[in-house]
C-alpha positions as CSV (number, residue, x, y, z in Angstrom):
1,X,-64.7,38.6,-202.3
2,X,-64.6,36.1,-204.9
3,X,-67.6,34.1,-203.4
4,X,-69.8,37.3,-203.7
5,X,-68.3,38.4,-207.4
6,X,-69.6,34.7,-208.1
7,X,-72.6,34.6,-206.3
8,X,-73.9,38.0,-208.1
9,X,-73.0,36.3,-211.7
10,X,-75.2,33.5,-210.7
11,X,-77.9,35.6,-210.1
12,X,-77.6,37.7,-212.8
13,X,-77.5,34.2,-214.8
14,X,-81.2,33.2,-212.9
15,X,-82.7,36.5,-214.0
16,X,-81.8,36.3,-217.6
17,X,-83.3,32.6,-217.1
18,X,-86.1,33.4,-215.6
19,X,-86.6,37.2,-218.2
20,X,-86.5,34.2,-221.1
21,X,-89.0,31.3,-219.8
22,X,-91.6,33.8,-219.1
23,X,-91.2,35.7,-222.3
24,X,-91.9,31.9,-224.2
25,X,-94.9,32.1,-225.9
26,X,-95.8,35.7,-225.1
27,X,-96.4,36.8,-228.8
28,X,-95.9,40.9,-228.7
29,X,-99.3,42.5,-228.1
30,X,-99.5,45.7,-230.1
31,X,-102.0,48.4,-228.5
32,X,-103.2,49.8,-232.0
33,X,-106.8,48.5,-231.8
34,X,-106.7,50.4,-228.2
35,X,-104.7,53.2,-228.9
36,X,-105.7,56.4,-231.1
37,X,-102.2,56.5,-233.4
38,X,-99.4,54.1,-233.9
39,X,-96.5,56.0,-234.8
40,X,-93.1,55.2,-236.2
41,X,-91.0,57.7,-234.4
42,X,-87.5,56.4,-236.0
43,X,-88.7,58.2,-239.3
44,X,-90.8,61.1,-238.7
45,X,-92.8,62.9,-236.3
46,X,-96.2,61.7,-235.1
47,X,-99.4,64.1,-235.4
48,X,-102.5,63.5,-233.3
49,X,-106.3,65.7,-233.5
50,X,-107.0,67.1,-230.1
51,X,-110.6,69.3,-230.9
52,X,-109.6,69.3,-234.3
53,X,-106.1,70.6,-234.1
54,X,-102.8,68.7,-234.9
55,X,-101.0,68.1,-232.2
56,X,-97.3,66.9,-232.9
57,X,-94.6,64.9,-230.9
58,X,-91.0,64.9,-232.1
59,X,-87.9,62.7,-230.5
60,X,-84.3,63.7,-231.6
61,X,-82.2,62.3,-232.4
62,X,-83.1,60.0,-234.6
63,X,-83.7,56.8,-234.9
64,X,-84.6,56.3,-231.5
65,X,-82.3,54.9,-229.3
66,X,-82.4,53.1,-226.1
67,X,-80.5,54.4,-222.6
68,X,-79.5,57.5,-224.7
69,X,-80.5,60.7,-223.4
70,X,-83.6,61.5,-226.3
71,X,-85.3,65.6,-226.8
72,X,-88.9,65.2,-226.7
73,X,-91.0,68.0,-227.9
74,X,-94.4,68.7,-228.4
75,X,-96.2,71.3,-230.6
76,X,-99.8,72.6,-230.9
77,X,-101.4,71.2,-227.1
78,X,-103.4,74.0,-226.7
79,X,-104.8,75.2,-222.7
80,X,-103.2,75.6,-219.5
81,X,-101.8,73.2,-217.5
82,X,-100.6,73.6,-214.1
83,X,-98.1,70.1,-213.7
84,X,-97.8,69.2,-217.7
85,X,-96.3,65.4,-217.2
86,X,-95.2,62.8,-220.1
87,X,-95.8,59.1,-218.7
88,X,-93.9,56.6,-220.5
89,X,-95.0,52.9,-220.5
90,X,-93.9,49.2,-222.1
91,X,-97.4,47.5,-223.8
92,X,-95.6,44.5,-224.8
93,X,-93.1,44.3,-221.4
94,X,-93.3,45.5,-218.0
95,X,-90.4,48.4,-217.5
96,X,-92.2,50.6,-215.1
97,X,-93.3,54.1,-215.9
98,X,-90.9,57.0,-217.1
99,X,-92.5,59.9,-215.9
100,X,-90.9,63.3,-217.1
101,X,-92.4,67.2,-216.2
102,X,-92.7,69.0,-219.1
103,X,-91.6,72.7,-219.2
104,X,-92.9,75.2,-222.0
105,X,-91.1,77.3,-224.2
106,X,-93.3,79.6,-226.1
107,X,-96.0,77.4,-227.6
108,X,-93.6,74.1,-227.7
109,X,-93.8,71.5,-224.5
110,X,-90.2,69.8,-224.1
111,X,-88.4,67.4,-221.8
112,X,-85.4,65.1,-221.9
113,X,-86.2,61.6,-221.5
114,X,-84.2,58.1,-221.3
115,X,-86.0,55.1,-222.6
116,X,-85.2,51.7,-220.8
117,X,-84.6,48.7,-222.8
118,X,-85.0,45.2,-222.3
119,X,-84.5,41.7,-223.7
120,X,-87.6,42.5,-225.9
121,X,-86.4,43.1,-229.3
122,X,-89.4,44.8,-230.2
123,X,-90.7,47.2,-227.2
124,X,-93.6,48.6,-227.7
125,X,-94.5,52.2,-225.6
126,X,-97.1,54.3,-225.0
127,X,-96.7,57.9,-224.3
128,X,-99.3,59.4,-222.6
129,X,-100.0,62.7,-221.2
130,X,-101.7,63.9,-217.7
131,X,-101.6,67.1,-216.1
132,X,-100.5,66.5,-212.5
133,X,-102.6,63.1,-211.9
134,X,-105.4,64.1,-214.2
135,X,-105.1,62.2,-217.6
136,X,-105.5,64.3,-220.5
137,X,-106.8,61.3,-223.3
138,X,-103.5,62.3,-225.2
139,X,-101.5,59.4,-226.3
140,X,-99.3,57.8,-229.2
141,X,-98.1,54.3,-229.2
142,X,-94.6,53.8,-230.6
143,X,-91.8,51.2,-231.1
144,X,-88.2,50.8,-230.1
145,X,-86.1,48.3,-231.0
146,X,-83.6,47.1,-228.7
C-alpha cells in the first residue's frame, strides 16, 4: 500500500513538472483580435449584436469562480433551435471542451456550468454557441483567474 500511495505522489510530482516546463515561455495569447467581444464577466454582463439585436450572457454568482457550480443565462438569441449547446474552451491552455445543453425558459436560455481551472493564473475562455453540431458565429471571450 505504501509503495503505490508513493508511487501516485511521484507522479502527481512529474505532471506538475512537466504542466510548468511547457508553460515556460508560453506568453498568454489573448483571442481579442480573433474574437467579436472580450468581456469581463467578474463585473457585469457581456452584450453581443446578432442582426442588430443585443444579445446578453450573464454568469452568477459573481466574480467568477473556478470548480464552483456557476448559472449561465442568456437573453435576447432570437429563432429556433432544436439542440441549443454552450461550448466552453481554454484559448491560453488546453482544458478540453465544457459542453452544456441549454434549456429555455420564456425568452431566457440557461444552464449550469463548472469551469475547470488550471495552473494558468490567467485562463482565458471562449464561450461559443452551436445548435446540435451546427455553429451559430455566437461567441464572447472571457477571463478567469485561478
Amino acid at each position: 500500500m505504501k509503495k503505490v500511495v508513493f508511487l501516485f505522489g511521484i507522479a502527481i510530482l512529474v505532471g506538475i513538472i512537466l504542466a510548468f516546463e511547457f508553460g515556460k515561455g508560453n506568453d498568454i495569447k489573448y483571442a481579442s483580435g480573433e474574437s467579436n467581444v472580450t468581456c469581463d464577466l467578474n463585473l457585469d454582463n457581456c452584450s453581443v449584436q446578432v442582426s442588430g439585436e443585443p444579445v446578453t450572457f450573464a454568469f452568477s454568482p459573481k466574480p467568477l469562480v473556478a470548480m464552483v457550480p456557476t448559472s449561465l443565462k442568456i437573453y435576447g438569441l432570437k429563432g429556433e433551435f432544436k439542440e441549443l449547446k454552450a461550448r466552453i474552451y481554454g484559448l491560453n491552455m488546453d482544458m478540453g471542451v465544457i459542453e452544456v445543453d441549454l434549456e429555455k425558459r420564456s425568452d431566457i436560455y440557461m444552464s449550469n456550468v463548472v469551469l475547470s481551472s488550471c495552473v494558468v493564473s490567467l485562463m482565458q475562455y471562449r464561450l461559443e454557441l452551436f445548435d446540435g453540431k451546427k455553429p451559430l458565429g455566437i461567441h464572447i471571450d472571457f477571463n478567469l483567474k485561478s
